[in-house]
N, C-alpha and C positions, 0 to 999 in steps of 0.2 A: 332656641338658638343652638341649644348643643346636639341637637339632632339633627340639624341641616350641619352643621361642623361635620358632625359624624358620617353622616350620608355623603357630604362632601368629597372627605377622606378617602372611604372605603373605595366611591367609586376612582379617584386619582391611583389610587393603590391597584386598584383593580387593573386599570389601564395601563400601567407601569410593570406590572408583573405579563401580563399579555402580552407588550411589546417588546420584553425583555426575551420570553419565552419565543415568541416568532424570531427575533433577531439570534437567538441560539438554535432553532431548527436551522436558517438559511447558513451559521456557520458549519452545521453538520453536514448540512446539503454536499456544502462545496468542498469539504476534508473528506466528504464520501467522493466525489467527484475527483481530486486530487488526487486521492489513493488506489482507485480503480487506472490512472490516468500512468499515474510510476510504477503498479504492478503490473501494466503492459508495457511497459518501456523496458522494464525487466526482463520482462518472459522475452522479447524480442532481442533485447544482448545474449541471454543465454544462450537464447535459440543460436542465433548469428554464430556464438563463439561455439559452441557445439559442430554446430556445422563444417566451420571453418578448419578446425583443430582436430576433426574426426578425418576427413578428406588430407588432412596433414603426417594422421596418424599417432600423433604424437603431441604434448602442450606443456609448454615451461611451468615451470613450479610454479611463478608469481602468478602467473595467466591463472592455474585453478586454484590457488587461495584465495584472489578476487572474485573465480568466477562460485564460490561456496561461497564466498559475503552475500553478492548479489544473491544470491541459491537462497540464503536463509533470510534474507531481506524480504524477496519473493513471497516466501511462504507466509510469514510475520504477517504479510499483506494481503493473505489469505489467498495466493494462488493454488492454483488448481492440480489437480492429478497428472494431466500430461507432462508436464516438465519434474516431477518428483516421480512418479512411475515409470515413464518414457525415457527420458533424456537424463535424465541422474545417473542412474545406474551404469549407460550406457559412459555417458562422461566420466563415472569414475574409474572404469578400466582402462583408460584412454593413458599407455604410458609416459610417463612423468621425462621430458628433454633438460639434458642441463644445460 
């Protein structure tokens, strides 16, 4: 009797860690999915505000301590070399309007 208990158990146990396990892959999945999904939203504000404020010349102070939030948000989220090689640098000589 205690060995079908036990057999029992193990395999309930077995089944319950299994499914636990697969329901935390599918949550990784989709916070991998999430996070690819806002560091492109990202890169695309940057880009846009880069653009906009290069062709302007010139970008109010609030404009680029947002546009460093977003900047360091980006990267956190593992973006890529063009907008921190590329466009950073270029952004940051971009003089400051009051």
């Amino acid at each position: 009797m205690n060995t079908i208990l036990t057999t029992v158990l193990s395999t309930i146990t077995g089944l319950i860690i299994g499914y636990l396990t697969k329901l935390l892959k599918s949550y990784k999945d989709r916070d991998n999915v999430q996070n690819r999904a806002l560091r492109n939203i990202l890169k695309s504000n940057l880009l846009n505000q880069y653009y906009v404020y290069c062709e302007l010349g010139s970008v109010p102070k609030n404009i680029k301590e947002t546009w460093y939030d977003m900047f360091e948000s980006y990267t956190e989220l593992g973006g890529n070399s063009f907008i921190k090689h590329d466009i950073e640098p270029k952004f940051a000589k971009l003089p400051i309007k009051d």
